[in-house]
Each structure stands twice: as structure tokens, then as C-alpha cells.
C-alpha positions as CSV (number, residue, x, y, z in Angstrom):
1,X,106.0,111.7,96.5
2,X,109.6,113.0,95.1
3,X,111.0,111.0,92.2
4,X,114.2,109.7,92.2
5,X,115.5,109.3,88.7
6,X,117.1,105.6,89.8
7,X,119.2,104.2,86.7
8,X,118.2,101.0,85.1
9,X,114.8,100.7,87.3
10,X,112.5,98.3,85.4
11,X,108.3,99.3,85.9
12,X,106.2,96.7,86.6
13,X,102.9,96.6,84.3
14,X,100.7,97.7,86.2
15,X,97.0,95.8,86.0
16,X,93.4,97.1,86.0
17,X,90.9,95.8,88.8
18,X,87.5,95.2,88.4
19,X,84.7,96.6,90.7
20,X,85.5,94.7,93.7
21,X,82.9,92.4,95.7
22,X,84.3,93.0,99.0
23,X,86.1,95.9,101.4
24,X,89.0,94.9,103.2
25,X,88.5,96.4,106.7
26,X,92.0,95.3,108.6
27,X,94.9,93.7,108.0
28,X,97.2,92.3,109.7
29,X,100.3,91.3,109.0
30,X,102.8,89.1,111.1
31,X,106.5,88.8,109.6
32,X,110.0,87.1,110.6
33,X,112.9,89.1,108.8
34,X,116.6,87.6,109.6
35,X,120.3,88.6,108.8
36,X,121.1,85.1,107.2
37,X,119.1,85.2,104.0
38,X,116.0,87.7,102.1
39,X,113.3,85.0,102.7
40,X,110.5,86.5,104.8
41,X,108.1,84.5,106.5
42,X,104.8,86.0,106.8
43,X,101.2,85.2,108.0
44,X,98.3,87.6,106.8
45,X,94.8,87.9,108.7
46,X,93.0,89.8,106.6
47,X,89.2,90.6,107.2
48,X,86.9,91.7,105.1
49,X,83.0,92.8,104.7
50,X,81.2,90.9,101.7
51,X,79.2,94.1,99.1
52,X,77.8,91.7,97.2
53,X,77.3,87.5,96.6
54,X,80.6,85.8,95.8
55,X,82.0,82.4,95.0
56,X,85.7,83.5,95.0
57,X,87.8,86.1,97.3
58,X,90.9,87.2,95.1
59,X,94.3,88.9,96.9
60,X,96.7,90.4,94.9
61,X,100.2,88.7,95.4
62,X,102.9,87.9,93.6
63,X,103.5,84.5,93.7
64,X,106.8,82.0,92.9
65,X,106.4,79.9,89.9
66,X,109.2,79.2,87.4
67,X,111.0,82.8,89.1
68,X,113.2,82.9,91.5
69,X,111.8,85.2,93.6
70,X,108.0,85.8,94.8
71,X,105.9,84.3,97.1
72,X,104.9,80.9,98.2
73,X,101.7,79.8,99.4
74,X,101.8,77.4,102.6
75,X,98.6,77.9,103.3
76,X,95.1,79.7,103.6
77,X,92.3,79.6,106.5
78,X,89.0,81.0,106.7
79,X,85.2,80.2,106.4
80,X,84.2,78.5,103.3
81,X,87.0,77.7,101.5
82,X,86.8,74.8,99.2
83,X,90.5,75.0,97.3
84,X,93.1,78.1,96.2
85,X,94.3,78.8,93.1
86,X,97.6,80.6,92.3
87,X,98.3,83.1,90.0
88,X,101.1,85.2,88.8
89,X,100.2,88.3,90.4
90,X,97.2,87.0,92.6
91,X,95.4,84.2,94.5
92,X,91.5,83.1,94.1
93,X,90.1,81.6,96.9
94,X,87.3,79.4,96.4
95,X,84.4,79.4,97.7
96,X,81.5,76.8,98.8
97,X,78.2,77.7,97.4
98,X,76.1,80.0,100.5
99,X,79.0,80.0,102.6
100,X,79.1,83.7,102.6
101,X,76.5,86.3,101.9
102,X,75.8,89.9,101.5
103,X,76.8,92.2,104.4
104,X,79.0,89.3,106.0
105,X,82.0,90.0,107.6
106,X,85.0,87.0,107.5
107,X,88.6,87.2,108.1
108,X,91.3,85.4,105.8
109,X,94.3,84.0,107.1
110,X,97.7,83.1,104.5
111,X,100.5,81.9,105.5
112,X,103.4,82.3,102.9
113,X,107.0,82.7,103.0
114,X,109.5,83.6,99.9
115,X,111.9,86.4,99.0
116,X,110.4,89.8,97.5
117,X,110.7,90.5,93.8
118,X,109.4,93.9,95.4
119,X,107.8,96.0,97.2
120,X,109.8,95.2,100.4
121,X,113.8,96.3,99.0
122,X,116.7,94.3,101.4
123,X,119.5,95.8,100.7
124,X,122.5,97.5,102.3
125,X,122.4,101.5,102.9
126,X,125.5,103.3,102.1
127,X,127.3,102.8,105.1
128,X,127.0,99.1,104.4
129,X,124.8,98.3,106.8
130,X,121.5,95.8,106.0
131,X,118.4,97.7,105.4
132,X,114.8,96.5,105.1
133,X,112.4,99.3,103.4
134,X,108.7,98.2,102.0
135,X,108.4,100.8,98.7
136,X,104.7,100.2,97.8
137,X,104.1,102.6,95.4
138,X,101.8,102.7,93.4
139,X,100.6,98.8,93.2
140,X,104.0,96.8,94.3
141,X,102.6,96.0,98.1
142,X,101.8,92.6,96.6
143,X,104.9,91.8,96.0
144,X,105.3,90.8,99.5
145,X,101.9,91.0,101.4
146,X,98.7,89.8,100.2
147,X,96.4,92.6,99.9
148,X,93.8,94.3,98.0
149,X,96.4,96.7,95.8
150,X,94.2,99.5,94.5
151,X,94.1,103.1,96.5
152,X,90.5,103.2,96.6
153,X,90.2,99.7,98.9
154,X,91.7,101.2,102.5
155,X,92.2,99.6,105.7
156,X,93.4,99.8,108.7
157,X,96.3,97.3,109.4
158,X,98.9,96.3,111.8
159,X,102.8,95.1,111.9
160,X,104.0,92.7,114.2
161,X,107.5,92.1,113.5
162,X,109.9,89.9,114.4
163,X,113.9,90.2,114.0
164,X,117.1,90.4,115.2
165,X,117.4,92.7,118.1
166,X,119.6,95.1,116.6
167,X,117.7,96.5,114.5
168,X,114.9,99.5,115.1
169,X,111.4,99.0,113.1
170,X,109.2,102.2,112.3
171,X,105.7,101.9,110.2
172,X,102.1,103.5,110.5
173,X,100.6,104.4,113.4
174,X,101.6,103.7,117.0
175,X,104.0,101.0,118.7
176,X,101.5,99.0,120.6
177,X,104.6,96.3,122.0
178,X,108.5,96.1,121.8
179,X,109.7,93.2,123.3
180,X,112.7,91.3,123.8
181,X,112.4,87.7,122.8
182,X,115.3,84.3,123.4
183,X,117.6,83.7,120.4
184,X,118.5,87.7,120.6
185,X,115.7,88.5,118.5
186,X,113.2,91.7,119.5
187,X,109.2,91.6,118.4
188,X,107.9,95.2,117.0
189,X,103.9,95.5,116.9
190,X,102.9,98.8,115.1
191,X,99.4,99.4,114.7
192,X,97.3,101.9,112.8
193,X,93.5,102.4,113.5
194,X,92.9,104.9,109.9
195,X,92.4,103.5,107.5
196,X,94.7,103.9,104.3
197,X,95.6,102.9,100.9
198,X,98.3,99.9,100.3
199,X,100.2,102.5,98.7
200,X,101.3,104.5,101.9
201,X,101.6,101.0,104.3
202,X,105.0,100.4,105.2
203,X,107.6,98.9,107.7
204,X,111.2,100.5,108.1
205,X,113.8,98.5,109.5
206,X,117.3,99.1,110.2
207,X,119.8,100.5,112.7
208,X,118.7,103.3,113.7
209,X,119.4,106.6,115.8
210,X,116.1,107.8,117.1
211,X,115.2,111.5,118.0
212,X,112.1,113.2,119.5
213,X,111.9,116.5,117.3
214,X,109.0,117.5,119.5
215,X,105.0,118.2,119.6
216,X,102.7,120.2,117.4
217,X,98.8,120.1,118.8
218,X,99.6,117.0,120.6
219,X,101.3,115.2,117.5
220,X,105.0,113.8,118.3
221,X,107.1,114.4,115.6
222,X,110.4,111.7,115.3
223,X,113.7,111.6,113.7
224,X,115.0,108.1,112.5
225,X,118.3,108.4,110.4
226,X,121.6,106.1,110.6
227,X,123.4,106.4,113.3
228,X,126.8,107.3,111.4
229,X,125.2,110.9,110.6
230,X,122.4,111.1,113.5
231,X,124.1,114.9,114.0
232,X,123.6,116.0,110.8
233,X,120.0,114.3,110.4
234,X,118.5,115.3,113.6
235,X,119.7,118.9,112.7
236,X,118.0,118.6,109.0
237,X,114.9,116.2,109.7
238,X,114.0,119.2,112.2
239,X,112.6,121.4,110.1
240,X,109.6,119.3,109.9
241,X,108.5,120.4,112.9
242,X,107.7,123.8,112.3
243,X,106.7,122.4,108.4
244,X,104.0,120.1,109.8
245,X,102.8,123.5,112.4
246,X,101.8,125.6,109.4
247,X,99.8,122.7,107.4
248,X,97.7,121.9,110.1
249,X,97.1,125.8,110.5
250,X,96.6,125.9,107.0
251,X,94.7,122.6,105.7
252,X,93.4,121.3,109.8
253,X,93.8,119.1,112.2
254,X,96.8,116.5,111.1
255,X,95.4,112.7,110.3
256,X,97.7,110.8,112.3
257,X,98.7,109.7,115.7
258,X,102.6,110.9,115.1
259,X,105.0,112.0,112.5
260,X,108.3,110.1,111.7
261,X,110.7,111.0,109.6
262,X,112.8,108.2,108.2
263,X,116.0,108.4,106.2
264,X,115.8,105.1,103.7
265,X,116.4,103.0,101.1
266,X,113.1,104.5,99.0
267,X,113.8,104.2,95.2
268,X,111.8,107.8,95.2
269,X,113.2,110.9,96.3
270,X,110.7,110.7,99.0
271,X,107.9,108.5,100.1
272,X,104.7,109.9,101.6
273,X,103.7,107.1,103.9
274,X,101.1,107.5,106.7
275,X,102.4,108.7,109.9
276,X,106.1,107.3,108.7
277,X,107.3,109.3,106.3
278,X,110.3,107.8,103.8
279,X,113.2,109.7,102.6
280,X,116.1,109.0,100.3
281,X,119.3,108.3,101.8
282,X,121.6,111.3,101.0
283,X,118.6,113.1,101.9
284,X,121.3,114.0,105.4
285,X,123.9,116.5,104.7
286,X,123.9,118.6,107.8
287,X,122.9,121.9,105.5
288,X,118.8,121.3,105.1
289,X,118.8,121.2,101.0
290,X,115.7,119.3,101.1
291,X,113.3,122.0,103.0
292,X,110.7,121.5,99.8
293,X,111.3,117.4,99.8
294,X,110.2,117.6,103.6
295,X,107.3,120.0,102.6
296,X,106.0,117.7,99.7
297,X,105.7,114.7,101.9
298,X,104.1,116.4,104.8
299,X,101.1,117.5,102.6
300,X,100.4,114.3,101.3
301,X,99.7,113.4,104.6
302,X,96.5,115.2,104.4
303,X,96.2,114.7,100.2
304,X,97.5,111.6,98.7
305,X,97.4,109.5,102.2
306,X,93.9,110.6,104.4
307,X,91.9,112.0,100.8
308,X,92.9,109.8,98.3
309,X,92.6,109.9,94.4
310,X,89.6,107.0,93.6
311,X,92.4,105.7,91.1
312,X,96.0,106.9,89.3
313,X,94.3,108.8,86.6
314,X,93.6,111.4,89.4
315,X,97.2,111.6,90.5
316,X,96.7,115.3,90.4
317,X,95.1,115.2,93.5
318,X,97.9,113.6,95.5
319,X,101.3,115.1,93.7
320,X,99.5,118.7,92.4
321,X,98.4,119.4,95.7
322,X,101.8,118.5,97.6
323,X,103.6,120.3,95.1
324,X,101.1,123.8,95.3
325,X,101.0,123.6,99.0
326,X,104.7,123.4,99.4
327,X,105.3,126.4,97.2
328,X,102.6,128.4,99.5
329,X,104.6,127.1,102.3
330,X,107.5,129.0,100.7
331,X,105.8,131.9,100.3
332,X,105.0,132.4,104.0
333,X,108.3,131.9,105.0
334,X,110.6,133.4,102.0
335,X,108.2,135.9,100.3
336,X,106.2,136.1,97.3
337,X,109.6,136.4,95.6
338,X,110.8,133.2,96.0
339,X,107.2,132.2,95.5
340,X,107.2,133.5,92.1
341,X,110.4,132.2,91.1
342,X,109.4,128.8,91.7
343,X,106.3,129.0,90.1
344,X,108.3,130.2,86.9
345,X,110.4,127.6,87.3
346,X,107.5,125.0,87.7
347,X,106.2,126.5,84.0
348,X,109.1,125.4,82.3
349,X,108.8,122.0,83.4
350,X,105.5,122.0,82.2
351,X,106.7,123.4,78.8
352,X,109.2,121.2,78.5
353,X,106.8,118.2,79.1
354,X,104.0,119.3,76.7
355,X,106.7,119.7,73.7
356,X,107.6,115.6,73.9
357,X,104.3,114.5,75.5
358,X,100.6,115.6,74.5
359,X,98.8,114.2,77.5
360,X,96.0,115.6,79.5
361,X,96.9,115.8,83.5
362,X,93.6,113.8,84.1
363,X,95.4,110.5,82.2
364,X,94.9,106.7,82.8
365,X,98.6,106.3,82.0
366,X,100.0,102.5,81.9
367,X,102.6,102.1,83.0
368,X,101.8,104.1,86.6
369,X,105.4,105.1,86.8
370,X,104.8,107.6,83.6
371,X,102.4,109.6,86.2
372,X,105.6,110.1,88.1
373,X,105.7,113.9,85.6
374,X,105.4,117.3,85.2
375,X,102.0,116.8,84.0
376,X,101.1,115.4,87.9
377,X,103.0,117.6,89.6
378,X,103.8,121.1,87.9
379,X,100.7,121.1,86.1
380,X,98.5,119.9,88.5
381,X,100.2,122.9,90.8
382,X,99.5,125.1,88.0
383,X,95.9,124.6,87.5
384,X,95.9,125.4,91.3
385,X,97.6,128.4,91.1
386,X,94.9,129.6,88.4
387,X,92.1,128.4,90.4
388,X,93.6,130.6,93.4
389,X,94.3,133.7,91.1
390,X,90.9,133.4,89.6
391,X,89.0,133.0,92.8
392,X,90.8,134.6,95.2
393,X,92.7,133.3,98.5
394,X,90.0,133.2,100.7
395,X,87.5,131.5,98.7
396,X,90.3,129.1,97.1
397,X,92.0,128.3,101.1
398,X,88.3,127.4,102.0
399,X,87.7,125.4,99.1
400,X,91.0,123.3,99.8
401,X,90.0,123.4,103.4
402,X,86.5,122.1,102.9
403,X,86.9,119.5,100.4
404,X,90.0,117.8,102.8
405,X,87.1,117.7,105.6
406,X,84.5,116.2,102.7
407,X,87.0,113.9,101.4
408,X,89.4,112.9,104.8
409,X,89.5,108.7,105.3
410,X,87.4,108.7,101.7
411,X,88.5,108.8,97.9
412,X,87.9,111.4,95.4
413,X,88.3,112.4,92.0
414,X,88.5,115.5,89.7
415,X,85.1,115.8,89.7
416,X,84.6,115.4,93.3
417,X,86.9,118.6,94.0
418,X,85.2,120.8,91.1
419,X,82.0,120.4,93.0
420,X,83.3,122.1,96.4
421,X,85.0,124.7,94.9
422,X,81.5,125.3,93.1
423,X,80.2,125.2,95.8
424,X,82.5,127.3,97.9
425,X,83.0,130.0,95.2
426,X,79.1,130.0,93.4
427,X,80.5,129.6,90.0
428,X,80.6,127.4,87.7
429,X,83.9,126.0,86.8
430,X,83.5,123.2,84.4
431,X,84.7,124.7,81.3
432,X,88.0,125.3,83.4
433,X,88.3,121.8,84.4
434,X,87.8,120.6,81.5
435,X,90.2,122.5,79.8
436,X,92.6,122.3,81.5
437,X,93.2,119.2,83.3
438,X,91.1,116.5,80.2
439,X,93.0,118.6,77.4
440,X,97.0,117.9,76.7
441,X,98.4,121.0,75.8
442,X,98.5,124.4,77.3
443,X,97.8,128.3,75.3
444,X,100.5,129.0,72.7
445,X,100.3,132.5,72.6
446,X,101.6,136.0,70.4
447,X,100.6,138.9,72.5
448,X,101.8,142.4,71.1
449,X,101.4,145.5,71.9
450,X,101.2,149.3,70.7
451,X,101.6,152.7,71.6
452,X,99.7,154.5,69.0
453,X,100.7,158.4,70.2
454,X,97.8,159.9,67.3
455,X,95.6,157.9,68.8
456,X,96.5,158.6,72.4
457,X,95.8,154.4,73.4
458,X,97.8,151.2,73.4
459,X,96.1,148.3,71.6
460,X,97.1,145.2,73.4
461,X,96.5,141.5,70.7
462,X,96.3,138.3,71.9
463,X,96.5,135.4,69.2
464,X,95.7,131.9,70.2
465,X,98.1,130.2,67.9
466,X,97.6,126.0,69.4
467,X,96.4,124.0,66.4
468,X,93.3,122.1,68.8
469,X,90.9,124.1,70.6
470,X,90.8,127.7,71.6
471,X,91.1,128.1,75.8
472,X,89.1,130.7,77.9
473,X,91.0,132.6,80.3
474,X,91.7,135.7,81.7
475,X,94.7,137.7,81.3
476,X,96.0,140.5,83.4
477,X,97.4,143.7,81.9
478,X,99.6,146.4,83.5
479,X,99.4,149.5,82.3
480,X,101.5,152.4,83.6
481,X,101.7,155.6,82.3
482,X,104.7,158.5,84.2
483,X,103.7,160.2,87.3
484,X,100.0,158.5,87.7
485,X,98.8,155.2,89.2
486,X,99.3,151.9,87.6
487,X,96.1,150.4,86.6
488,X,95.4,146.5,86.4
489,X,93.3,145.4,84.1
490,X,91.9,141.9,83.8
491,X,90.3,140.5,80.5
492,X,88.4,137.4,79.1
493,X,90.1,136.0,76.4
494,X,88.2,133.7,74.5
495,X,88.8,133.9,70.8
496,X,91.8,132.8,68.5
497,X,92.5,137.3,68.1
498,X,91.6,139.4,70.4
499,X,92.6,143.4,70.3
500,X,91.9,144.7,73.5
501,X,92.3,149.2,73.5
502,X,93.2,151.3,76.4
503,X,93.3,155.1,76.3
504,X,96.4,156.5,77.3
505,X,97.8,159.9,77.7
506,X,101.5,159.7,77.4
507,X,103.5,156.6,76.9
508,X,103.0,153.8,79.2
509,X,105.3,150.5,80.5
510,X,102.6,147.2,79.6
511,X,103.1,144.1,81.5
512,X,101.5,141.0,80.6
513,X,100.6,138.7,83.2
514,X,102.5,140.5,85.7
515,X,101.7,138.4,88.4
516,X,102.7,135.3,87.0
517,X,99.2,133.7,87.2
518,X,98.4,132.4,83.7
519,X,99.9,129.1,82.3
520,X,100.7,129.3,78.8
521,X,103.8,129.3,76.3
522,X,104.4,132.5,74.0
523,X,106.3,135.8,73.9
524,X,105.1,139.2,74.3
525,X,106.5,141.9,71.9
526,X,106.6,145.7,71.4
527,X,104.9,146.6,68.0
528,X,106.7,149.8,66.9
């Protein structure tokens, strides 16, 4: 996900769930949208497998009380039930004593109907046409489905949708029905078999100008954009064709059945949902500005959607990865250059955020929206970029490539990931985790260095000058002396002063981390 800075936009609280006693396996979800009012009308079947004895099946859903807007309960189906009880942001299903055990399987059906606080955004688009886009993340979907609204509970689900015939619907997975029905209205059954968070299920509907981009490996790759600029968005949503190509080459085989691409009404810059991917609305300008947005949201299809973080305090996993992998997509195509550039650029961010905000990147932030920061994503890409520089590419592409096939249609967290690339690389690589994604700050460094010409060596100090903790790293030194090789050097710092002495004949040019591999804030200075 990209965020959209969106003015005014109020966060919802988000909620902590408790170990859960069941597993949603499938939903689905049957819904009548019209042009006359917001009110959606929606029946839910929702079955589930039973981990342990229960007397009560809760659904997250926001329900209508004394607001105007949320949903109302007409009513609930299924074996067992004895009564329902409402709740702001949930409903408790009662249960009769037996009715269910262990390692029973039972499907749910609620019927409701009411007008979205969230989660699904009516609105018009900025042609001023109407515009129906769900916006789940990271726990609104309850706002107008019932659901289990937690990444680590997926499913696979189903859409059927009914609505005026006008309109175009797009969600996960494949259309499985479009038919025409009296009273000018159209049903749209979508259906997807993986399953995935509530985060990343979604529905799309408006008018829409449809293009087949193409195939990668079998994988049909659509364009859905309003038709008043369907030139200059089938010529921009494009690129993610050749995009998607080098992340299945580079991570494996891509999750999904198809790839849309789906210019919106999302409140984020972009929206990584499965198989349907959501992007803002001026994301169209016939001049493809938003190669990186389109690169972000095509990783997530592999991390963030297929491996997913166990909860939001792992973000990392989702938006660090997205961001990393779209910088090494730049640096296949544009150079190490460019690569470099945006790397720098990344570490300012990061430097900017760690002035205002002393936070570790593995954070159970409340609000969720506060995730939404460098911390997630240029940090997270950082850490890495280090874990790349330290191992090397080989070992750190088969450690991303491994731990997608450990973790793909399953959760993870931090720790999960540290174990395959211990595994991959035979070290150990906890004292690197630990520092640098459960500490808030980064190195604040004063590196200097010396010519000394009696001595015939440059001395090269490092001083450690953060008030918490010392970090262990190694940094890389370039020395070059006139008319001989350069020679890299690469040294363990681990104290608050280190002096580190290289013999030299003449006077050399020193670099310090010349290849841009080392997060930290600091200056380097000449000693005369």
C-alpha cells in the first residue's frame, strides 16, 4: 500500500482480538447496490471450522444504533443458535449448550442491510460519475460485511453482486457469472478459491473501460479505468505487464488467477488487493508517473496479500518488502544509479521520522493508520538493504525466495523470516534483528579521518554518539591511493570509538560507506 495524505481523514480505533475459537474457511457475500440511495442490502454465508468448544460465534460488524450510518441486523441462520446480541463494532451469536463441538464445521448466514460508515466508500469520481470502492484496510471490512477482521483469519470468499446494469464490477479472483437480469439491473458473481486476509477483499464498481493488457505465464493482466481517459490509462496501467514479468522471475510463480488494475476511489495512494489491484484516481495522466506506485502494489501480491504479517506490528513484512522489491525493480531496469539515489532518498525519510518519533519498526502502534510511516516502509526497506549487503545477493534473493514458498497462503512474523535467512545464510542473525527492527533509533555517527604523512597511514575513527545502546555493524571503507588499485575494506564496528589504521604510501581519497549500504545519521570529516 501507497498512502494518500487525504485531508481531514478521521482513523477509526482500531481493537485488539483475542485468540479466536474458530477459522473462517469461506465467505460469501451476496449484495444489492442501487443508484437511488447508499443503503446496501446484503446477505453473508459465512462458514466456519470450530478449534475449540464454544457457546458464542462473534463477527465483527459495525452495527446502527443511535448513528446514522452502520448496519442493521434482519437476521441470522445457522445451527444452534439460541438469540444475537448486537454490538457496536460486532455481533455474538449465542449458542445452545453441545450444539457444536470441536473440529465441526457450520456455516452462518446474516442478513443485514444499512448504509456504510466505511469500508465500502459511494461516492462520485471526478468526472462526476457514481463510484462504489470497498477500502478495507487495515480492519474497516466490518463496516459493511460481517467478517472475522484480523489478517491472520483468511478465507476464501465470493461476490455476487447485484446492480444497475451500467455499471462494471471487478473484485478477487475470477468472474464465475455476468448476467443480465429484468428491471435493467445486471448480477456479477466473482469468486476467489485462496484464501486471503479481509484486508485485501474487495469489490469495484463503476463505469468502466475494460482492457486486456495481456499474459505473463498464463496470468491475464486487465486494465479498468474511466472511460473519459481509457487512452491515457490503458497506455499507463500497461506497464504492469512487464512489472508483474520480472516479480514472478524474481520472487515465483504469481498467487493469483489474474491481475487487474483498477483506477478508484481508494483513500490510499494505492491499494494492494488480491488479484484486483486499487489505485487512486489521478493515478491516469497519459505520462506513467506512477511506474514505482504500480511496482509497490504488484509485490504485495506475493508479501502483504498470499504471506501475510500474523498481525500489524509486523507491517514490515508487507510495506518493507514492497517498498525494497520495487527499488530492485528499478535497478534492473534504470541502473544501480537510480538505485542508489532512491535508497538515499529513502534514508532521509527515515531520518526525518526517527527525529519526531522514537519507535521501533516492529511496533504495536494504535491507531493502525500510524503504521502507515517511514518506519514500515523506508526502514523496513532499509533493514533489507543491509541484510542484502551483508549477505550477499544470492544468499539474500534465496532467502526472500524461500521464505515466500514457507510462508505463501500462511502468516508470519519477524521472527518467522529471521529463521530462513538463518537458515539460508548459516549465520546467526539475531543481534541484527534485534537491533534493528525492536530498537527506535538508528547509529548517530562522527567518523573522521587522517592522513598522517610521518606515519605513512590514515587512521579512520568511528564514534557511536546515540545516547541508548551501541549498534554492531560493519562499515565499508574506500581507500585509494594515485596510480594503484582501490582497496575496500570492510570492518566490525562494535564499540562507542573505534580507530581503525591503514598503511598508506602517498596520500589517498577515503570513502565511507561508498556503496550506500549502512543506515545511519552522521557526517564524515577530514581531520587535518
Amino acid at each position: 500500500m501507497r498512502l494518500l495524505l487525504v485531508a481531514g481523514f478521521l482513523l477509526l480505533i482500531s481493537f485488539c482480538r483475542a485468540q479466536s475459537k474458530f477459522d473462517v474457511l469461506h465467505y460469501k457475500y451476496s449484495l444489492e447496490l442501487s443508484d437511488n440511495n447508499d443503503t446496501i442490502f446484503g446477505q453473508a454465508a459465512i462458514n466456519l471450522k470450530l478449534l475449540a468448544e464454544a457457546d458464542v460465534i462473534k463477527f465483527d460488524l459495525v452495527t446502527q444504533t443511535k448513528r446514522s450510518k452502520g448496519m442493521i441486523i434482519d437476521k441470522i441462520s445457522g445451527p444452534g443458535i439460541r438469540g444475537f446480541v448486537k454490538e457496536p463494532d460486532s455481533v455474538r451469536i449465542m449458542l445452545a449448550p453441545n450444539s457444536l463441538t470441536k473440529g465441526d464445521t457450520a456455516t452462518y448466514i446474516v442478513t443485514y442491510h444499512g448504509i456504510p460508515a466505511d469500508g465500502l466508500i459511494i461516492s462520485k469520481n471526478k468526472y462526476g460519475k457514481r463510484t462504489f470502492f470497498s477500502d478495507n484496510w487495515p480492519n474497516r471490512a466490518h463496516n459493511w460485511i460481517p467478517c472475522v477482521d484480523d489478517p491472520s483469519d483468511k478465507a476464501s470468499m465470493e461476490f455476487i453482486v447485484t446492480a444497475p446494469a451500467h455499471y462494471q464490477v471487478v473484485s478477487n479472483g475470477i468472474k464465475m457469472e455476468e448476467t443480465n437480469l429484468p428491471g435493467n439491473k445486471k448480477l456479477t458473481h466473482w469468486k476467489e478459491d485462496v484464501p486471503l486476509p479481509t484486508k485485501v477483499m474487495v469489490i469495484g464498481m463503476a463505469d468502466f473501460a475494460v482492457d486486456t493488457t495481456g499474459e505473463i505465464n498464463a496470468v491475464p493482466v486487465y486494465s479498468y479505468v474511466f472511460p473519459e481517459n481509457k487512452t491515457d490509462g490503458f497506455y499507463d496501467y500497461a506497464l504492469a505487464k512487464d512489472i508483474l514479468s520480472f516479480f514472478i522471475n524474481y520472487i515465483g510463480p504469481y498467487p493469483y488467477k489474474k491481475l487487474a488494475n483498477v483506477q478508484s476511489k481508494t483513500i490510499f495512494g494505492g491499494m494492494e488487493n488480491a488479484g484486483a489491484i486499487f489505485y487512486h484516481e489521478n493515478s491516469v495522466d497519459g505520462k506513467r508517473t506512477e511506474e514505482g506506485l504500480f511496482a509497490h502494489e504488484i509485490v504485495h501480491q506475493w508479501f502483504g496479500d498470499m504471506a501475510t504479517e500474523k498481525n500489524f506490528a509486523h507491517i514490515w513484512l508487507s510495506e518493507g518488502f514492497a517498498t525494497y522489491l520495487t527499488h530492485l525493480y528499478y535497478e534492473s531496469k534504470y541502473g544501480v544509479e537510480v538505485f542508489n539515489q532512491r535508497m538515499l532518498e529513502d534514508k532521509e525519510a527515515i531520518i526525518d521520522f526517527v527525529r519526531s518519533a522514537r519507535k521501533p519498526v516492529v511496533d504495536s502502534v494504535s491507531p493502525y493508520m500510524q503504521l502507515l510511516s517511514a518506519n514500515s516502509y523506508q526502514r523496513g526497506s532499509w533493514v533489507l538493504h543491509m541484510l542484502r549487503s551483508q549477505l550477499g545477493d544470492s544468499v539474500f534473493h534465496k532467502g526472500i525466495r524461500e521464505y515466500y514458498e514457507e510462508y505463501k497462503g500462511k502468516n508470519a512474523n519477524t521472527e518467522d523470516f529471521e529463521a530462513i535467512l538463518e537458515k539460508v545464510s548459516g549465520k546467526k542473525l539475531d543481534t541484527f534483528f534485534r537491533q534493528w527492527l525492536y530498537r527506535p533509533g538508528i547509529p548517530q555517527l562522527s567518523i573522521n579521518w587522517k592522513y598522517n604523512i610521518k606515519e605513512k597511514n590514515v587512521t579512520v575513527t568511528v564514534t557511536q554518539l546515540q545516547k541508548d545502546s551501541l549498534f554492531q555493524f560493519p562499515l565499508d571503507i574506500f581507500i585509494h591511493e594515485p596510480r594503484t588499485v582501490p582497496r575496500m575494506v570492510r570492518k566490525q564496528v562494535q564499540e562507542q570509538v573505534q580507530t581503525f589504521v591503514f598503511p598508506v604510501k602517498t596520500r589517498p581519497t577515503v570513502r565511507i560507506d561508498p556503496f550506500i549500504s549502512l543506515l545511519y545519521e552522521g557526517s564524515v570529516l577530514e581531520t587535518k
